[in-house]
Each structure stands twice: as C-alpha cells, then as structure tokens.
C-alpha positions as CSV (number, residue, x, y, z in Angstrom):
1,X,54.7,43.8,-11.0
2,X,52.8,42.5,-13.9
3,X,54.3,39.4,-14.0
4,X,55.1,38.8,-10.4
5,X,51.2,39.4,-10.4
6,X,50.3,36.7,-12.9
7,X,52.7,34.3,-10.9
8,X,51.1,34.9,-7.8
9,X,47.0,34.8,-8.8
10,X,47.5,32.5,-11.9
11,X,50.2,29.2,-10.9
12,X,48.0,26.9,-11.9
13,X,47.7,24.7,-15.3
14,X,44.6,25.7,-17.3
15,X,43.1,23.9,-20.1
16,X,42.0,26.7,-22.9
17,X,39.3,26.5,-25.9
18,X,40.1,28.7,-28.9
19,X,40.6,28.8,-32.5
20,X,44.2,29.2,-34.2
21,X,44.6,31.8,-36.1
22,X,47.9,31.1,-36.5
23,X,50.7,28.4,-36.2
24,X,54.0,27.8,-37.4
25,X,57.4,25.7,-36.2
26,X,60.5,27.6,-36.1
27,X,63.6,25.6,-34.9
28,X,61.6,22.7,-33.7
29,X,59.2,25.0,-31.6
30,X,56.0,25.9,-32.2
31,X,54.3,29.5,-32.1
32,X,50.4,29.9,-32.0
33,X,48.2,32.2,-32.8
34,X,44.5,31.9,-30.0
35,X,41.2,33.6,-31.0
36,X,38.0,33.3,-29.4
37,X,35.2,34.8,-31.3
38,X,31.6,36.0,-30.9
39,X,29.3,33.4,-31.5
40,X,26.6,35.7,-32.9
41,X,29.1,37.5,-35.6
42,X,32.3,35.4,-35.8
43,X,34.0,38.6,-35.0
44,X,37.3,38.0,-32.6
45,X,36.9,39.9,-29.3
46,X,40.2,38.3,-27.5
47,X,43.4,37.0,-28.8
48,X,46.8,36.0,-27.2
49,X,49.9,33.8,-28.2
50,X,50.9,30.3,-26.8
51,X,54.0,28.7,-27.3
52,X,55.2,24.8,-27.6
53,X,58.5,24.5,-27.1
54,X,60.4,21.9,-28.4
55,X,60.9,19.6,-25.4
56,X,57.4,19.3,-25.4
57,X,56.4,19.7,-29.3
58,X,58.6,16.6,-30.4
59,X,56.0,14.5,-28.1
60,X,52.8,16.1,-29.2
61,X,52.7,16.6,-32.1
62,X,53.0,13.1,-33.6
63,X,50.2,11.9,-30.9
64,X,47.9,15.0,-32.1
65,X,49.1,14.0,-35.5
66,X,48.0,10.5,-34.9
67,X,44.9,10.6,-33.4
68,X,43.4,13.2,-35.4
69,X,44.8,12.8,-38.6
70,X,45.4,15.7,-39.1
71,X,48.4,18.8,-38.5
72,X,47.8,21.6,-36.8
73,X,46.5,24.7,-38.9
74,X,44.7,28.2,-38.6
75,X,41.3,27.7,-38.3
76,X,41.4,24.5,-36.2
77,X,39.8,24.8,-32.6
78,X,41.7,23.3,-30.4
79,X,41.7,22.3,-26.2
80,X,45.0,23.2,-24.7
81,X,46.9,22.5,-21.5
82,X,48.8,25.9,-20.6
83,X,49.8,27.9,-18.0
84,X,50.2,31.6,-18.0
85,X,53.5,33.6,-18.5
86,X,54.5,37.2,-18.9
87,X,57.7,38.3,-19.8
88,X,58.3,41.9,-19.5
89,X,60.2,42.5,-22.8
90,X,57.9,40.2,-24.8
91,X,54.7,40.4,-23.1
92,X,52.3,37.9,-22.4
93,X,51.7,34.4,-23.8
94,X,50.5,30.7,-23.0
95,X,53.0,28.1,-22.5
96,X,51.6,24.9,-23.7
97,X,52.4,21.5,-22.0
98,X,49.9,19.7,-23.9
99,X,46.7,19.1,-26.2
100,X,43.7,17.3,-26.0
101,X,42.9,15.8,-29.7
102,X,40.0,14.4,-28.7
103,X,38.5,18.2,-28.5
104,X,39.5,18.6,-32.1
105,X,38.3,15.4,-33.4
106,X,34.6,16.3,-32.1
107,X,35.4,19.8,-33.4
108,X,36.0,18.6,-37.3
109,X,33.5,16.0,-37.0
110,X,31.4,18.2,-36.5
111,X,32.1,20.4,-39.6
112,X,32.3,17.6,-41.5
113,X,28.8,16.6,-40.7
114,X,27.8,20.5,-41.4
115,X,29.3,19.9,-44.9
116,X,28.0,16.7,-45.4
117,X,24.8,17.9,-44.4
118,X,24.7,21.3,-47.0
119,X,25.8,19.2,-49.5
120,X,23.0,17.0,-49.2
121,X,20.4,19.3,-48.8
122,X,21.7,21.0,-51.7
123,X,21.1,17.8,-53.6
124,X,24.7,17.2,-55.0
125,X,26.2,14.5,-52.6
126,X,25.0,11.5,-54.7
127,X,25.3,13.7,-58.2
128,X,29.0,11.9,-58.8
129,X,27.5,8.4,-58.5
130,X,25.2,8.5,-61.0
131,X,27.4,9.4,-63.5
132,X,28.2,6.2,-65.9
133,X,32.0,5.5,-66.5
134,X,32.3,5.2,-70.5
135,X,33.6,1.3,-71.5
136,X,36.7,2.5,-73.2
137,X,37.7,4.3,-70.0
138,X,41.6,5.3,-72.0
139,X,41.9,9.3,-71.4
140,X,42.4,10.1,-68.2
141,X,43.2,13.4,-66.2
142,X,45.5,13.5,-63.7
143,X,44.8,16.1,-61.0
144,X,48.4,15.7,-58.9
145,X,51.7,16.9,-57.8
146,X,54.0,16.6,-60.4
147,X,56.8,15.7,-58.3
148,X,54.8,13.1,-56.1
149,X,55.9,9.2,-56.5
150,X,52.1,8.5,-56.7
151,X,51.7,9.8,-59.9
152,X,54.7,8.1,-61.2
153,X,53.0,5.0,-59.9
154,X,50.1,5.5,-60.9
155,X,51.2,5.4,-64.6
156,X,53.5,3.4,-64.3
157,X,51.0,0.6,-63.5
158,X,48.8,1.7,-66.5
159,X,51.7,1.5,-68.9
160,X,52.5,-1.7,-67.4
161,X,49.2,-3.4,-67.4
162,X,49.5,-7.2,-68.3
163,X,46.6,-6.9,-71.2
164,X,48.6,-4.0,-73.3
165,X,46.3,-1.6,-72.7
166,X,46.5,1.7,-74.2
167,X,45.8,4.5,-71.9
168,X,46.5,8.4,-72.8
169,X,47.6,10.2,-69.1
170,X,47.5,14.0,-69.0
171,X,48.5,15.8,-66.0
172,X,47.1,19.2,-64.5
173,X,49.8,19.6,-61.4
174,X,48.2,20.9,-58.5
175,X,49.0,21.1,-54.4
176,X,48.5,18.4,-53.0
177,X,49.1,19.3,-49.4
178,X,49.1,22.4,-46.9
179,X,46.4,25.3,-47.3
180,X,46.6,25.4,-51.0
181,X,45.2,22.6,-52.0
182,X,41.1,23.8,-52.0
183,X,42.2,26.1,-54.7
184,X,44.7,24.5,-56.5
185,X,42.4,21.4,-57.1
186,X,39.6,23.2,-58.3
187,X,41.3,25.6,-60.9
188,X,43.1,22.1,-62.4
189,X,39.2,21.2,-62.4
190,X,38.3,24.3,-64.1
191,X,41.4,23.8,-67.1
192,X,39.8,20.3,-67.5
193,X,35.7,21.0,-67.7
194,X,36.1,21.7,-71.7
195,X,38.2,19.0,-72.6
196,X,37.4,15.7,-74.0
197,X,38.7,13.4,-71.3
198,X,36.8,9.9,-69.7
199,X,37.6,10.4,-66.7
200,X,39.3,12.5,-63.9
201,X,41.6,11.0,-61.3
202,X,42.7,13.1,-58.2
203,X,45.6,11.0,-56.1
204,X,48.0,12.1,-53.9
205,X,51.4,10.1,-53.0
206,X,53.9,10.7,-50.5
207,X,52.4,13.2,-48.6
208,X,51.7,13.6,-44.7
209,X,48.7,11.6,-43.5
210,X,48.2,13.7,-41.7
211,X,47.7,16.8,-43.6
212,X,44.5,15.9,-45.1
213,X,42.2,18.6,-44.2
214,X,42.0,20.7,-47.3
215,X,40.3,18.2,-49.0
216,X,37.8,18.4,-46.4
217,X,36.2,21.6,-47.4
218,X,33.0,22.9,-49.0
219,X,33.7,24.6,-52.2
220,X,36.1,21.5,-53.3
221,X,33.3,19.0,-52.2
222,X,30.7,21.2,-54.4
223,X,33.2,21.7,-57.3
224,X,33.4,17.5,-57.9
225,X,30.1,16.7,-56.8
226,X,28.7,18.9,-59.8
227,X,31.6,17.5,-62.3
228,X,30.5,16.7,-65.7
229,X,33.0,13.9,-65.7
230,X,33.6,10.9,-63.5
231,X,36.1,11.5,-60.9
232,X,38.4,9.2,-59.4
233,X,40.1,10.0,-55.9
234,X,43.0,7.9,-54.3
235,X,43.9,10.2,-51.7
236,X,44.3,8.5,-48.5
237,X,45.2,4.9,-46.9
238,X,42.7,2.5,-45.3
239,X,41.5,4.5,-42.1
240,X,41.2,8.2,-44.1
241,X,38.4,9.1,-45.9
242,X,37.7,12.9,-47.4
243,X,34.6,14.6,-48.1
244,X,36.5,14.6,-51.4
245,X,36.3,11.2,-51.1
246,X,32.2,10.8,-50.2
247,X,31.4,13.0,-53.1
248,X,33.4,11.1,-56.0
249,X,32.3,8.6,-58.3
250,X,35.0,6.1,-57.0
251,X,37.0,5.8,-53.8
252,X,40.0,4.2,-53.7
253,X,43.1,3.7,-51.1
254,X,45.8,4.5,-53.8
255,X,47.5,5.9,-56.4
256,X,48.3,2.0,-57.5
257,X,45.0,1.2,-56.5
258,X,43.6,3.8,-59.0
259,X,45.3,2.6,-61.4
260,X,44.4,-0.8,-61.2
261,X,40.6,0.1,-61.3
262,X,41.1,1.5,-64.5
263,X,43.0,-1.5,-65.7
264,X,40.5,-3.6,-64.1
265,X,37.3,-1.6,-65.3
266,X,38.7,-1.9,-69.3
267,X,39.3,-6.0,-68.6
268,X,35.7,-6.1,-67.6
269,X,34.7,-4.7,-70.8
270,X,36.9,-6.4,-72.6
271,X,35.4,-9.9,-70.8
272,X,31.9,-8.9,-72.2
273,X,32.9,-8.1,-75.4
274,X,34.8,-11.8,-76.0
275,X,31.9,-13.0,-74.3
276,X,29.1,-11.2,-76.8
277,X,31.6,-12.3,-79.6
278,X,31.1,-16.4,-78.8
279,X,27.6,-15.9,-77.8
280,X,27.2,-14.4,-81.4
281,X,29.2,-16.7,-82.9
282,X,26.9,-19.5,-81.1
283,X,23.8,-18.4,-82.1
284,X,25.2,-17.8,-85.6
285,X,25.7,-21.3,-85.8
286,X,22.6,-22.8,-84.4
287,X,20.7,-20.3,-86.7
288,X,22.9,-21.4,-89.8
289,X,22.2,-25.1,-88.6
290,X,18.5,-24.2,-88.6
291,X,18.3,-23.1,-92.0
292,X,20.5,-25.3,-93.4
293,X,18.0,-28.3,-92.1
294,X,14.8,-26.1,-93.1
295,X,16.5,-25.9,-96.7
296,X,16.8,-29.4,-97.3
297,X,13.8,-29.8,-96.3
298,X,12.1,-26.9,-98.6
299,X,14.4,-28.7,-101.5
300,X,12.5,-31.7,-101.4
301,X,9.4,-30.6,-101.3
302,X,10.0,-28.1,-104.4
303,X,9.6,-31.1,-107.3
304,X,6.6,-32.5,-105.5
305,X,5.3,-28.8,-104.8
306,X,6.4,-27.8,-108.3
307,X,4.4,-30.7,-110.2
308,X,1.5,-29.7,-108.4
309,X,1.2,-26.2,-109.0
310,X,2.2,-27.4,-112.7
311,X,-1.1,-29.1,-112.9
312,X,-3.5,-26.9,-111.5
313,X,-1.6,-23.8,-113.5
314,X,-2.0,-25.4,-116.9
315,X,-6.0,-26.7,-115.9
316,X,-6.8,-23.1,-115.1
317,X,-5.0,-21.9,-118.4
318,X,-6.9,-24.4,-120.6
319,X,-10.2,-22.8,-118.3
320,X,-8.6,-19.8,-119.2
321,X,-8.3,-20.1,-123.1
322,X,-11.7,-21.3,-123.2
323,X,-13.1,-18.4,-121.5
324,X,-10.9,-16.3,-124.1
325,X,-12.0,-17.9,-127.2
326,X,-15.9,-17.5,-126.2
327,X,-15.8,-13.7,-125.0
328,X,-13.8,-12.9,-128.2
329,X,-16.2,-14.9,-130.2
330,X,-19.1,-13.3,-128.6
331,X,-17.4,-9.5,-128.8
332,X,-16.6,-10.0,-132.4
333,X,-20.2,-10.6,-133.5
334,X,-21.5,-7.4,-131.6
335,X,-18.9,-5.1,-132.6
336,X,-19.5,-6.8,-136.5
337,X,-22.8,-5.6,-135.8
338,X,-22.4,-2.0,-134.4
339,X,-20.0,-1.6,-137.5
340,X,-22.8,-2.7,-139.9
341,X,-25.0,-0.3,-138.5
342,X,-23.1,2.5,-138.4
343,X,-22.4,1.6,-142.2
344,X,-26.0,2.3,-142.7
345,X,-26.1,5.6,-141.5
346,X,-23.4,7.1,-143.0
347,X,-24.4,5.9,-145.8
348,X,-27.6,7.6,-145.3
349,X,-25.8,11.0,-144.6
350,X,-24.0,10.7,-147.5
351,X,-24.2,14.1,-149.5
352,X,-23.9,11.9,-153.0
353,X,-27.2,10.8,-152.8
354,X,-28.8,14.0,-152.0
355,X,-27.4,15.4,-155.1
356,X,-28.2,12.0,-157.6
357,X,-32.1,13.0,-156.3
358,X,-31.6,16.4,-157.9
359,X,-30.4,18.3,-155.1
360,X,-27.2,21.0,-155.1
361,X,-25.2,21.9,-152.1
362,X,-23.9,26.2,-152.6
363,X,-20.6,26.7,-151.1
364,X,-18.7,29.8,-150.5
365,X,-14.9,30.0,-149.2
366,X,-15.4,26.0,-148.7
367,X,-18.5,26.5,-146.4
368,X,-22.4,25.4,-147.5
369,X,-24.5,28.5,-147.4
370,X,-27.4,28.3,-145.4
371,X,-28.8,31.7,-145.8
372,X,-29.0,33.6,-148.9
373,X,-28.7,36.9,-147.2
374,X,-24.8,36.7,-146.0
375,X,-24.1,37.0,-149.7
376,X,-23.3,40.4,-150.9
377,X,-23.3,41.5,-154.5
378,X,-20.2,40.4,-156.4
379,X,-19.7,37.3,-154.5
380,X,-18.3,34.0,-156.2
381,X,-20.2,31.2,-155.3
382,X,-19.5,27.5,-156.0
383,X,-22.6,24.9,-156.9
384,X,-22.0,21.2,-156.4
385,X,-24.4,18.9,-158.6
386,X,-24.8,15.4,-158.9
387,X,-22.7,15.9,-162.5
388,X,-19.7,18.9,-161.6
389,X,-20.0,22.1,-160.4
390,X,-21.0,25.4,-161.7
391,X,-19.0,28.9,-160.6
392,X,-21.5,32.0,-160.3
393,X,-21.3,35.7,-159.4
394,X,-24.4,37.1,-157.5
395,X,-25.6,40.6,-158.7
C-alpha cells in the first residue's frame, strides 16, 4: 500500500536540495546519504537515501567531476534530479537520474568566499606574502605523498638542475587526497615549525583533479597563513586554485614547476652576486687608477714641497736658538742673583758668628734649651762656645 501509494501521488521527477552526509561507490553504483538541516541550529530534522546506479553514475559523475572540480563528498550540498521509490523490504529511497553542478559550484563558492572573507578579517590572508625567501633558498621541506610521482619529480629536477646546485630535500609524507588531507597537512606542518628549514613546499602529483576540496578548508588556510616559514604550494594545474593556494607565499602549477622556482630563485641570486663581484672589481680598479695618478702626482711635488718646508724649518730654528740663547742668558743672571742673596742670609743665620761675638748655644739630648726651667736637677747639659764645648751637671 505504501508503495503503490508513493507511485500513484508521487510519478513525477523532482529536483531535491540537501547536504550529503554520506556517499560511497560500491560495484560501480553510488549510495548517498541526504540531510536537510535547521538553518538556525545546523541540527538535521530530515534525512533519506538516494541511489545512482551505474547506468546512470558512469555518465555523471565525470560531468559533475568536470565542471565542478571536484568529487562528491559528505558535506557537499548538492541539487538532484530524483524520483521517489519504496521498496517494501528496503524501505524508501531517491533514485537519482541526474545532478545539477551548477547548484554546487555556487554552493562552494560561496564557502570559499566565507573563508576567504574570515581570513581576511582575521588579518592573516596576506601574512604569507610578506614573508622574505632567504638567498640561499637550499633546505627545503617537503610536505607530500611519499608514493606520488610528483615528489619524485620534483627532486628529481633539483638534483638535476643545469648550475649544480646543491639542495638538501626532507620529506614529511602526508595525504594528499580524500578527507584526510586538512589534518594530515597540518600535523607534517606542526613536525616542521621547530626545524631549521628555508622553506616549505606542499605539491601533490598524480592525484584526481578533481578531489581538491580539502585543501579548501579553514583551519589548513589559517595553519600556513600564520607559518613562520615561506611556503610553497604546487597543488593543482592551470584552471585550479586552493585557498591553500591564496594564502601561500608562492603559487605554482607543479611539482616541476616548484622545483624550478627554487632552481630559478638560487640563479637569481647567484646573477647578483657575479654581478656585485665585477661591479667591485670595477670600481676597484678605477679607485686603484685614481690613486695611482694622485700618487705620482703627490711624488713630484714631495722634493719641491720638501725643500720648502726645509727652509722655513731651519729659519724658525735659527729664530729659535736665538730666542734660547737670550732667555737662558737672561735666567742665568737672575737666578746668579737670587743665589747671591740667599748666600747673604745664611750667612747671617749662621750660629758661628753668634758664638765668635761671645755668645754660647746650651744643648740637651741634641736640642738648644730655651727655657731654664725644663731642666731638673742632675741633668747633663752640653755648652757650645766659639772655642769647644764644656759638659755640666745642674744642681
């Protein structure tokens, strides 16, 4: 009744909007998961299953594939073409006869420019491009499958490069495709923050074009937009650009391509370096040529210059010798004179002639004695005269 029901009220095609929760291809089928949720609390308040089958899948998919660039996964919205069928051992589902990419397209667009936006107004888009690539660009990280021919490309064209060189590759594997790769990218980013590398390169070879969506995601876009160290992406091909992509330092198409940036970054250097070399050597040159001329130039002006001063030197030491001879002259007669008068004096303070006039000088314990009361009874005394000296004992 149920079914003969559905039949009967519902034989129509319908196109539906929802949100897969769930999607997977068994046996060339595919099996979906539909939500639609609340628009106030995200919270699911219907859900039913829809089916592709195979007849129908081998057609879509590639066109869905194509124009969106993307596969189909849980958590893309999606417009379908279905019509309604219940089977009474297995219930009901959607058959689906087609999809409209277009719906999708607008629907990631849309969260792109939501990322985009967040990211901006978080002040981080541009962070990446500020950053300055060191000259000697040499250690790099690889963020990559390990099993991907990209990566063997990639360093395959650094090891290869036509200058020689050097360049030291480490690898931190990581997915590179399917719902993983959010994650995985950012806890190779995480082993990487404390190491001592130049630069980071994220490249992907190999893989699905279309399956490009987990690098369009929020927490991946925040993790390299607030890296430390430059980040390289070569992701995608010509038409395909990530948010990934917006937010690194560099963009390229490539693995190879990446590779060849480096290459091409280290020749630049290496361009300005043999150009600062002959530019030095240059100016060495002139500056020695300069000299050189300003030498010769000095050197024969030196004899002339050297007579000269020769001249005036020995006039100002002859000046110079007379001045010399007069001030000694004159300082000899004045200090001749200060001498003779200080000759005077001592001779007038000279004790002799006190005592050839009759006077005595009384010592005791090699002092004069100036005052008869320091002497105590019993106390040797000493009496200079003009003719030798007398010893005496007061009592």
């Amino acid at each position: 009744m149920v079914r003969e029901s559905i039949e009967c009220e519902m034989p129509e095609e319908y196109w539906v909007e929802a949100e897969l929760s769930e999607c997977r291809e068994t046996r060339g089928h595919c099996y979906m998961e539909l939500i639609q949720k609340d628009e106030l609390s995200a919270t699911p308040v219907a859900k039913a299953p829809a089916k592709c089958w195979a007849n129908k899948w081998l057609t879509i998919r590639p066109y869905f594939e194509r124009i969106t660039g993307q596969q189909l996964h849980a958590g893309m919205k999606v417009l379908l073409q279905v019509y309604p069928q219940f089977h009474e051992a297995y219930g009901f589902s959607w058959i689906v006869n087609d999809i409209d990419p277009t719906y999708t397209i607008g629907d990631m667009a849309r969260k792109r420019q939501e990322i985009i936006k967040k990211l901006k107004d978080e002040g981080v888009f541009d962070l990446q491009k500020e950053l300055q690539l060191p000259m000697f660009c040499q250690r790099i990280a690889v963020i990559s499958s390990q099993t991907a021919a990209g990566y063997g490309d990639f360093c395959n064209q650094l090891a290869d490069n036509p200058y020689g060189f050097k360049f030291e590759t480490q690898l931190f594997p990581a997915t590179m495709q399917g719902e993983g790769v959010e994650q995985s990218i950012i806890s190779a980013l995480e082993r990487i923050y404390d190491t001592d590398y130049d630069c980071v390169v994220i490249i992907r070879g190999g893989g699905a074009t279309s399956d490009m969506s987990g690098f369009d995601t929020l927490a991946l876009a925040e993790n390299v937009a607030n890296f430390p160290i430059p980040i390289i992406t070569g992701i995608g091909h010509e038409r395909d650009e990530s948010i990934l992509d917006m937010v690194s330092h560099t963009r390229v198409k490539t693995p190879t391509a990446a590779a060849a940036f480096l290459i091409e970054h280290l020749k630049e250097v290496l361009d300005v370096i043999d150009s600062s070399q002959d530019r030095i050597a240059r100016y060495a040159q002139q500056k020695l040529t300069t000299l050189n001329s300003q030498l010769a130039i000095v050197s024969e002006s030196i004899p002339r210059l050297f007579s000269l001063v020769k001249t005036r030197q020995e006039s100002k030491l002859d000046i110079f010798e007379q001045r010399m001879r007069t001030s000694i002259d004159r300082r000899l007669t004045s200090e001749s004179h200060k001498l003779e008068l200080i000759s005077e004096k001592l001779k007038a303070l000279d004790p002799t002639l006190l005592l050839a006039r009759g006077y005595s000088i009384t010592m005791h314990n090699g002092h004069a004695v100036r005052d008869a009361s320091t002497l105590a009874p019993g106390t040797e005394i000493e009496t200079r005269l003009a003719k030798g000296t007398i010893h005496s004992i007061i009592k």
